[in-house]
C-alpha positions as CSV (number, residue, x, y, z in Angstrom):
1,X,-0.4,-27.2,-10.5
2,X,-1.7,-25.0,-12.8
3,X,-0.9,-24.2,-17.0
4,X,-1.2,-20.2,-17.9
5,X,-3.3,-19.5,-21.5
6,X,-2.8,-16.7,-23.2
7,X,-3.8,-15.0,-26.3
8,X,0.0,-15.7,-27.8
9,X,-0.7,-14.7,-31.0
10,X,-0.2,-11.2,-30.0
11,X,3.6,-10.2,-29.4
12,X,3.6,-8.7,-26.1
13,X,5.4,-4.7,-25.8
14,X,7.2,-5.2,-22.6
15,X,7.8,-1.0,-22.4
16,X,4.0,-0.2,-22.6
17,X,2.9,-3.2,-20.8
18,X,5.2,-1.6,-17.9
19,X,3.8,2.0,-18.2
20,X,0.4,0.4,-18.2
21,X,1.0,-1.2,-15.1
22,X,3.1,1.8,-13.4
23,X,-0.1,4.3,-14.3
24,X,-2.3,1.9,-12.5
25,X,-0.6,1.3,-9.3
26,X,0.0,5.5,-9.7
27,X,-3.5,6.4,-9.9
28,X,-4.2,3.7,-6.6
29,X,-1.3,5.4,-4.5
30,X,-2.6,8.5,-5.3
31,X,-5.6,7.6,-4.3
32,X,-4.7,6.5,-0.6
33,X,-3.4,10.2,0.0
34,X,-4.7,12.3,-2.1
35,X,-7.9,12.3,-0.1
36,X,-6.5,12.7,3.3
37,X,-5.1,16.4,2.9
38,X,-8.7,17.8,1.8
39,X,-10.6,16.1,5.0
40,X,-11.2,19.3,6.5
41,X,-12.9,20.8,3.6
42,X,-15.0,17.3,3.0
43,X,-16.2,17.9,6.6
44,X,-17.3,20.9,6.3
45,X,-19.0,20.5,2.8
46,X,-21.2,17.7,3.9
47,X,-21.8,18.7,7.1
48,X,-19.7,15.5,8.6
49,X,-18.8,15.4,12.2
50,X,-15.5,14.9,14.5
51,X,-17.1,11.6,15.6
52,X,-17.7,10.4,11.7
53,X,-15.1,12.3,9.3
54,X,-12.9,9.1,9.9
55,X,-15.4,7.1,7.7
56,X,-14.2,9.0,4.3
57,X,-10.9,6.7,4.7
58,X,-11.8,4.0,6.8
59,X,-14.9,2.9,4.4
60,X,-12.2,2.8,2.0
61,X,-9.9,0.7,4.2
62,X,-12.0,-1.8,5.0
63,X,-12.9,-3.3,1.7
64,X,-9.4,-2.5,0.2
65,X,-7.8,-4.5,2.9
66,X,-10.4,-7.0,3.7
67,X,-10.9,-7.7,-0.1
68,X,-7.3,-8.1,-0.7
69,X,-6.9,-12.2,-0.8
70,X,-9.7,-12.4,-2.6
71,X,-9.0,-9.8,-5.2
72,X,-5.5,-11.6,-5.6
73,X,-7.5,-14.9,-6.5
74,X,-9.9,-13.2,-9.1
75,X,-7.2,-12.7,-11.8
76,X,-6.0,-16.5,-11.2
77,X,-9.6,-17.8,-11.7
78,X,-11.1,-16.0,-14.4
79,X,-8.1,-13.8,-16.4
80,X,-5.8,-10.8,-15.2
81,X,-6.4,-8.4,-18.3
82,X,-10.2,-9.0,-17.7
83,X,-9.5,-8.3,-13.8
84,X,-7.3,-5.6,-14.5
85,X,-10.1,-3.6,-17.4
86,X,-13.1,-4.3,-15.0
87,X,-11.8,-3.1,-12.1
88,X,-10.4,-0.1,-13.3
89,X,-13.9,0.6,-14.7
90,X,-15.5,-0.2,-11.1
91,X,-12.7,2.4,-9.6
92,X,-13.3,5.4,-12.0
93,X,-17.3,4.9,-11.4
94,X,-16.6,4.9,-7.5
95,X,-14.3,7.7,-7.9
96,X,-17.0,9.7,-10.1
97,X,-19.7,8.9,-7.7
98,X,-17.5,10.1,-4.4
99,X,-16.6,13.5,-6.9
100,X,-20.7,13.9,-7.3
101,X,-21.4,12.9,-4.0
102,X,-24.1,15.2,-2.2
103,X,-24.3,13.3,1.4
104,X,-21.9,12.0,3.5
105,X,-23.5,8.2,3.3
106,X,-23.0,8.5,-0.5
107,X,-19.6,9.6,-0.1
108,X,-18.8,5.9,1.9
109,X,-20.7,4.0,-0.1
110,X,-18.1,5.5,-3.0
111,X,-15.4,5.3,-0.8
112,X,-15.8,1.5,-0.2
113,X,-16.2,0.9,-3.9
114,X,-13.1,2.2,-4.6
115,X,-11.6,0.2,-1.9
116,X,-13.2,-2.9,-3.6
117,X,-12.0,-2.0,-6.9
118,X,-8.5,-1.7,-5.4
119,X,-8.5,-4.5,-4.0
120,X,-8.6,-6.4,-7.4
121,X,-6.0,-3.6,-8.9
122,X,-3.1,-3.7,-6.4
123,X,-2.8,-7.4,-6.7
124,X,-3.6,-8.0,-10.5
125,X,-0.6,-5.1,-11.5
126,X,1.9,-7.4,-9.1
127,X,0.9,-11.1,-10.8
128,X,1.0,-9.3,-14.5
129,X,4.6,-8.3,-13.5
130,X,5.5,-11.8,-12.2
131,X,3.9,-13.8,-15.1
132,X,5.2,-11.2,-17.5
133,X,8.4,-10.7,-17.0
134,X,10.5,-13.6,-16.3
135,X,13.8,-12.7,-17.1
136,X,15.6,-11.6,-14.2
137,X,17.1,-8.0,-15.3
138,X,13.7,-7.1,-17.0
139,X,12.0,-8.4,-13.7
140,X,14.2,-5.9,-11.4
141,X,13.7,-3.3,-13.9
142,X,9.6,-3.9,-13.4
143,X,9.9,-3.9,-10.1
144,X,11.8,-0.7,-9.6
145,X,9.4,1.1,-11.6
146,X,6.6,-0.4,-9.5
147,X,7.8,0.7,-6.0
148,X,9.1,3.9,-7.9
149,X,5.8,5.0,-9.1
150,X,4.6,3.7,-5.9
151,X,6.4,6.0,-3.7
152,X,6.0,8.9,-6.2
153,X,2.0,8.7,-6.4
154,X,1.8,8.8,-2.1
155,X,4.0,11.7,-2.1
156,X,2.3,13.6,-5.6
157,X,-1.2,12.5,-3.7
158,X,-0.5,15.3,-0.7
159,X,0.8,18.0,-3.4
160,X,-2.1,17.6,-5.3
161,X,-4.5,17.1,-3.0
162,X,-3.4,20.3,-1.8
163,X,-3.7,22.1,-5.0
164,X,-7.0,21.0,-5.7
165,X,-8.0,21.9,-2.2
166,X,-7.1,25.2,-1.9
167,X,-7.5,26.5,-5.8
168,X,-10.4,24.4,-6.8
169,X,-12.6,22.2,-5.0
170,X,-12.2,19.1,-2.7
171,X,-14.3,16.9,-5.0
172,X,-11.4,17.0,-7.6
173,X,-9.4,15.6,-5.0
174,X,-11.9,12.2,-6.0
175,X,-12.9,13.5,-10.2
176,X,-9.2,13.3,-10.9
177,X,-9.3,9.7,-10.4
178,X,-11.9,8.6,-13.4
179,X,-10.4,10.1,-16.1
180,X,-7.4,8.2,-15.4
181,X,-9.3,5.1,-15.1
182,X,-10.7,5.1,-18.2
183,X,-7.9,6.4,-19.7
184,X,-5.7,3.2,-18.2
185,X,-8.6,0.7,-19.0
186,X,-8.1,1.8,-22.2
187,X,-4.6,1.3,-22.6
188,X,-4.8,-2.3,-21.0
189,X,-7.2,-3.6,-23.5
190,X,-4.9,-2.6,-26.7
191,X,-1.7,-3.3,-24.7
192,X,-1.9,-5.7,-22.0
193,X,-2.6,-9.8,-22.8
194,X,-4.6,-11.9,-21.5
195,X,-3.2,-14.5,-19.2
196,X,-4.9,-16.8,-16.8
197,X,-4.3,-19.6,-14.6
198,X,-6.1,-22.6,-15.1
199,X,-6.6,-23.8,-11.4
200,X,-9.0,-26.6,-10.7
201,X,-11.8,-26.8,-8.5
202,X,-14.4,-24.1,-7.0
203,X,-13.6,-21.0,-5.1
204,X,-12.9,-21.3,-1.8
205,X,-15.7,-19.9,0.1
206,X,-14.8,-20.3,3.9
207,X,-11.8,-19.5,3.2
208,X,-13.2,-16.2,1.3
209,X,-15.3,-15.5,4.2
210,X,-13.1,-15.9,7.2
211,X,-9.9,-14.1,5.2
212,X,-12.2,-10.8,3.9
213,X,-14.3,-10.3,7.9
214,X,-11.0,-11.0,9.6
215,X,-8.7,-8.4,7.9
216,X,-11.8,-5.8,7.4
217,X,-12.3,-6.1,11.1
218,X,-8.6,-6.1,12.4
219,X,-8.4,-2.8,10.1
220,X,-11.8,-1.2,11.1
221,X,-11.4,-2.2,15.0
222,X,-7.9,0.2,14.4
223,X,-9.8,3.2,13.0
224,X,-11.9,3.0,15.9
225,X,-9.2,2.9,18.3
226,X,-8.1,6.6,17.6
227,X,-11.1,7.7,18.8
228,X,-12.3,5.4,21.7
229,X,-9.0,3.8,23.2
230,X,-7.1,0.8,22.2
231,X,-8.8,-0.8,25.8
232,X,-12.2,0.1,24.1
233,X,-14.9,-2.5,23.1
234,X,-15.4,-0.5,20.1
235,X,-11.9,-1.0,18.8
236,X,-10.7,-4.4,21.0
237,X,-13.9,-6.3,19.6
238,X,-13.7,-5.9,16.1
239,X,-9.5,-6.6,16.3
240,X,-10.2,-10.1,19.0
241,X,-13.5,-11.1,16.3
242,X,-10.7,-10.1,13.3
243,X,-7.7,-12.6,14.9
244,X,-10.1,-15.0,15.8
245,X,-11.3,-15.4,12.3
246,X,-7.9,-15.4,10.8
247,X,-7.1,-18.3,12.7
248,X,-10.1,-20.1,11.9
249,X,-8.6,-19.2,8.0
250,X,-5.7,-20.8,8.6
251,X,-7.5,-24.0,9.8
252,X,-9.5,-23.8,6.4
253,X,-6.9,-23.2,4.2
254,X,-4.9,-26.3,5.8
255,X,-7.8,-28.7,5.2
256,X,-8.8,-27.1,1.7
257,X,-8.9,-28.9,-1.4
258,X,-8.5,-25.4,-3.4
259,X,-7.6,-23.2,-0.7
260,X,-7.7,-19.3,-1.3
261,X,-4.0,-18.7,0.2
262,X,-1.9,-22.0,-0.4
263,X,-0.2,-22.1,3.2
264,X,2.8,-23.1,0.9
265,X,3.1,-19.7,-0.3
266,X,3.8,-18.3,3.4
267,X,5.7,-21.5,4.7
268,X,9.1,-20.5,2.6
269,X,11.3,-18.8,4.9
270,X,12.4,-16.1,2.3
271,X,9.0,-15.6,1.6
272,X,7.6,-15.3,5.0
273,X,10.5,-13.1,6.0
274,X,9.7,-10.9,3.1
275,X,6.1,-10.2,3.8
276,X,7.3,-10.0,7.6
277,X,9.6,-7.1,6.4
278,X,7.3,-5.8,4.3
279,X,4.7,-5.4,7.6
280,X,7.5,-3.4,8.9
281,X,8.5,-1.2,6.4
282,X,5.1,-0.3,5.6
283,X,3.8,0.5,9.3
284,X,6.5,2.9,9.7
285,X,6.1,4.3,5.9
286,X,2.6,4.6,6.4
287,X,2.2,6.3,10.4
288,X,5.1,8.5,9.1
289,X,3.3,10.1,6.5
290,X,0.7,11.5,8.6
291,X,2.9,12.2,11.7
292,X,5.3,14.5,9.0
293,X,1.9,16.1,7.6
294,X,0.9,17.2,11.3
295,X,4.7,18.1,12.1
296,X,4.6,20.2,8.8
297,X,1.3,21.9,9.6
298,X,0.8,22.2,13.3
299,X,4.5,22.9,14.3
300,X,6.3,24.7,11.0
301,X,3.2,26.3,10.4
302,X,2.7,25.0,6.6
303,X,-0.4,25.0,4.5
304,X,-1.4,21.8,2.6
305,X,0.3,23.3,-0.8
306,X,3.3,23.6,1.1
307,X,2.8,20.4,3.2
308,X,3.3,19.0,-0.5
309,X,5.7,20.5,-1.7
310,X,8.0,19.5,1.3
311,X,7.3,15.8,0.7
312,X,9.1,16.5,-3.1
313,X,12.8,15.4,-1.5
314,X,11.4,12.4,-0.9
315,X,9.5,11.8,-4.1
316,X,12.6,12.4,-6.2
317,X,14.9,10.4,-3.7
318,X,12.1,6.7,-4.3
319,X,12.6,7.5,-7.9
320,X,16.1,7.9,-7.6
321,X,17.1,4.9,-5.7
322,X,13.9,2.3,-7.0
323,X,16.2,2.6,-10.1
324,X,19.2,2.0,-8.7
325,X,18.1,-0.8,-6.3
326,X,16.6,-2.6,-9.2
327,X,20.4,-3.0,-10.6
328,X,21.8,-3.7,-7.3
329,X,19.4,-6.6,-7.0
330,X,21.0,-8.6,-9.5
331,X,24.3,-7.9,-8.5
332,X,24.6,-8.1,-4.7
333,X,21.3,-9.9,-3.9
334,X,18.0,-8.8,-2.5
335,X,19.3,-8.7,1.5
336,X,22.2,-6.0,1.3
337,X,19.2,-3.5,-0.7
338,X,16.6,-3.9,1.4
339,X,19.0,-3.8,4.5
340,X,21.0,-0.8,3.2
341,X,17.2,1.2,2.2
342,X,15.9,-0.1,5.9
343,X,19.1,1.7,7.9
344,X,18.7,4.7,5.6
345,X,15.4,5.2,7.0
346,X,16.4,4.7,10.1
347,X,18.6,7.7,9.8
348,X,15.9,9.5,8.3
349,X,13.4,9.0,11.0
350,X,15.9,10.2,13.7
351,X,16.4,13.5,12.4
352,X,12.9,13.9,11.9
353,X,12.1,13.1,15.7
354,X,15.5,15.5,16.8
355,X,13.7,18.0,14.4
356,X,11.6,21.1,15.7
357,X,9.9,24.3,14.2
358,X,13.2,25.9,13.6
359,X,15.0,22.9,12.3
360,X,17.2,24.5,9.3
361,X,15.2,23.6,5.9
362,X,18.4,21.8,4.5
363,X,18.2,19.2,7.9
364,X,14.0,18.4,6.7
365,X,15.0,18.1,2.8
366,X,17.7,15.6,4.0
367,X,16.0,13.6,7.1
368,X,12.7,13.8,3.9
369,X,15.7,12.4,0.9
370,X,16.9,9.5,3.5
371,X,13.2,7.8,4.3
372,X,12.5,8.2,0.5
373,X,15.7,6.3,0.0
374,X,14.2,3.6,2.0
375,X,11.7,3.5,0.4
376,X,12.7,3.4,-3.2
377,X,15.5,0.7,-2.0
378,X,13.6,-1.7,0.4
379,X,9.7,-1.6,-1.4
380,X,10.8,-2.7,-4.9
381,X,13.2,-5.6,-3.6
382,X,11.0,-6.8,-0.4
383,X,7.8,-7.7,-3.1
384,X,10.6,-8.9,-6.1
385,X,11.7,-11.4,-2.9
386,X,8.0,-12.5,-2.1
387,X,7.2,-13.0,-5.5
388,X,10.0,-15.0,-6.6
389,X,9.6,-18.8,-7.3
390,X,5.8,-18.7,-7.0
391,X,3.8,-20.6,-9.5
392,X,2.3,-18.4,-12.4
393,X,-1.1,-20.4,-10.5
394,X,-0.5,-18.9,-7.4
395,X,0.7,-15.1,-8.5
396,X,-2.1,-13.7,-7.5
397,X,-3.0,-14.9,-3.7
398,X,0.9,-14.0,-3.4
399,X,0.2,-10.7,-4.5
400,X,-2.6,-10.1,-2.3
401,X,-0.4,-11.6,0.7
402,X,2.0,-8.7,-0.1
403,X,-0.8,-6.0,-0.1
404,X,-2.5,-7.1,2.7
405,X,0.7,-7.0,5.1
406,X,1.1,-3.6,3.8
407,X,-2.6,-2.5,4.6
408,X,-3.1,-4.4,8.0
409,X,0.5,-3.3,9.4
410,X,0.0,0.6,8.0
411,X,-3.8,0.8,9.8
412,X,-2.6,-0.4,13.0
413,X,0.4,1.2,13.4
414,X,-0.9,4.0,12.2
415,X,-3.6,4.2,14.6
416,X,-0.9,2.6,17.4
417,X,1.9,5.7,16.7
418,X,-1.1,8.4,16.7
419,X,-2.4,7.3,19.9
420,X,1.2,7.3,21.1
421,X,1.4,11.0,19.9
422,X,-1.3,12.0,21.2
423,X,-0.8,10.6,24.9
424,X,2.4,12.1,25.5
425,X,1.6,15.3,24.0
426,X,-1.5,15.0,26.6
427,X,1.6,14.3,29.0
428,X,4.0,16.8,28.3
429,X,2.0,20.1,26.7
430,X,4.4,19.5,23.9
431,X,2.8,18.4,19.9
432,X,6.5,18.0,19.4
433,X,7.4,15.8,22.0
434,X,4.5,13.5,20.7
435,X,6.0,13.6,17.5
436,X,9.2,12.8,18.1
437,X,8.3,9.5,20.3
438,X,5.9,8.4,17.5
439,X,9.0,8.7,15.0
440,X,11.2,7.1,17.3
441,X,8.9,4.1,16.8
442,X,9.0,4.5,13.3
443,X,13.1,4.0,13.5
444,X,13.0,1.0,15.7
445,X,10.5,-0.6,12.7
446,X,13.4,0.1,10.5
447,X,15.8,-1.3,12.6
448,X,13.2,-4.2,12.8
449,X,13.0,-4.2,9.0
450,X,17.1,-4.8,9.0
451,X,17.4,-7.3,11.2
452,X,14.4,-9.6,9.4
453,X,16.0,-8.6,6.0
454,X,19.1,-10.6,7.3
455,X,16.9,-13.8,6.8
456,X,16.2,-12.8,3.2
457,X,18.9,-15.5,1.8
458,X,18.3,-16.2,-2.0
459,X,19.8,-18.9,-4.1
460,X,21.1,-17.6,-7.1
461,X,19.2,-20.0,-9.6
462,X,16.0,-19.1,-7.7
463,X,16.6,-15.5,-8.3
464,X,17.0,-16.5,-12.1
465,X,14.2,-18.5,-12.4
């Protein structure tokens, strides 16, 4: 066990510590889509090709979900607010470097770094919630805002990145990001206080080597699989290599002294039935967000302002329902929410895959409304859940756990549903037909989401502890 220092003599400001915390994990969602929408432009400026363009996000992938554990780790052993400040600097840098970039290779390299720097940001925001707020109402209340802001800086990513595409330039799309950074880091050291874990012994390197190649190749070997074939040895390679090392992790962590990921952490049920869900939720969150852009653009005939712009439904409806969720937490328990957001995107996902290019606009703002819902309900609640209980010592490893089952599940079923898409529009002649079968999937995740959520059983003191 572990004891948490802080610097006490500084009364903490639980309302700006929050927006502190909400801006960050805003600017990083942003960041994941905000890219994607000005691709073609990126491509063309730097003279990228077909075979390569898949580098500006999967450099980024990699080290943000292969650094994950490890980023979850560096708050516990050296200090969250010093985590938090350094790695906001290291993301505004990368993101002022990708803005500047003049080749493609530079344009990774930035692209990694922001990953990197992410990788330390996702995880730090989601222990300085935990830590910080302990009381259970203000805890919900954190939480809602977190998977609020979430939700709204995917969906404000694709209008934006549309608006800077088409009026300004595509390297805005990566500028935006570093006067934010600076602007946060800012905030966090007059705001946020320091707290740390004081945990014993050295870092655990085999277990930081096994953990960062395993998920970096499990997430790289499903780029690749888009473009060779899942049968591939491009893409099966990396993913065999990527399991294989995760299982030598778990070997290490069970034998470890200090281990990086305290198997304890996983071994609850509600816990591991949390981060199970949370796989679920966030595969089918993650493939549907591109499978709706190329729906929007290919078969309603939408430009990327517009592509935007349709996605605002489901912006208001995560804000809308991460602040009711939070209050329905404490009063009906974590299970009913995140079963209730999970069959509301199940709803939402069939109308979308029913849906065609002359769907009536009122059906897409409701089928869009209904997976926001699902979002703003199940998110929120499904980390509160995998948090809950954990030792101030172990906050961060748990909150990498919870980002890393959202970035492995979201790259592989988001290169699983567009190779889906693609095959049976090869079959059929039909983008829509693709579509549809690809959101079908993307339901029966949900439904997959319900039916794990009904594990999700917690005690009423734990949820108060």
């Amino acid at each position: 066990m572990g004891r948490r220092t802080s610097d006490a003599k500084r009364p903490i400001r639980p309302g700006l510590l929050l927006a502190v915390l909400a801006t960050t994990q805003l600017t990083l969602q942003l960041d994941t889509t905000i890219v994607t929408v000005a691709l073609p432009s990126v491509q063309a400026a730097l003279g990228i090709s077909d075979a390569d363009r898949h580098w500006v996000v999967t450099a980024y992938a990699i080290t943000f979900g292969g650094l994950l554990l490890l980023g979850g780790r560096v708050g516990d052993y050296l200090a969250r607010k010093r985590a938090l400040v350094w790695s906001l600097v290291g993301f505004g840098i990368a993101s002022l470097l990708g803005g500047l970039a003049g080749t493609a290779g530079l344009l990774y390299a930035a692209r990694a770094l922001q990953g990197a720097s992410g990788a330390v940001l996702a995880p730090v925001v989601l222990s300085l919630i935990t830590t910080s707020f302990t009381e259970p109402g203000h805890r919900a209340k954190a939480f809602a805002v977190w998977g609020g802001v979430g939700g709204l800086g995917a969906s404000l990513g694709l209008l934006l990145g549309g608006v800077l595409t088409e009026y300004t330039s595509w390297r805005w799309t990566l500028l935006v990001n570093a006067p934010l950074a600076v602007a946060i880091a800012v905030a966090a050291l007059l705001v946020v206080r320091e707290s740390k874990a004081t945990v014993r012994g050295r870092l655990d390197l085999p277990g930081t080597v096994t953990s960062t190649l395993g998920v970096a190749a499990i997430v790289y070997g499903a780029t690749l699989a888009e473009s060779y074939g899942w049968a591939s040895v491009q893409a099966l390679g990396p993913m065999v290599g990527g399991l294989v090392l995760l299982a030598a992790f778990v070997g290490i962590e069970h034998r470890a002294t200090d281990p990086l990921l305290p198997l304890s952490v996983l071994a609850d049920r509600v816990r591991g039935s949390s981060f199970g869900a949370t796989a679920l939720l966030a595969g089918a969150i993650f493939a549907s967000n591109v499978l709706i852009i190329y729906y929007l653009q290919q078969v309603r005939g939408y430009n990327a302002f517009e592509s935007g712009l349709a996605f605002l439904p489901n912006t208001l409806a995560v804000l809308a329902f991460a602040t009711v969720g939070g209050r329905l937490v404490l009063r009906v328990g974590p299970r009913v929410v995140i079963a209730a957001g999970a069959a509301s995107g199940v709803a939402g996902f069939l109308l979308l895959a029913s849906a065609d290019g002359a769907t009536p606009l009122a059906v897409l703002v409701a089928a869009m409304a209904l997976v926001g819902a699902a979002v703003g309900l199940s998110w929120p609640a499904l980390s509160a859940t995998a948090l809950t209980g954990v030792p101030d010592e172990h906050a961060g490893a748990a909150g990498g756990t919870v980002n890393a089952a959202q970035q492995v599940s979201g790259a592989v079923v988001v290169a699983v549903l567009n190779t889906v898409a693609a095959g049976v529009t090869a079959g059929s002649g039909s983008l829509m037909d693709g579509l549809s079968v690809a959101l079908l999937v993307c339901a029966g995740l949900m439904v997959a989401t319900v039916l794990v959520s009904l594990n999700i059983t917690v005690p009423r003191e734990r949820t108060q502890s």
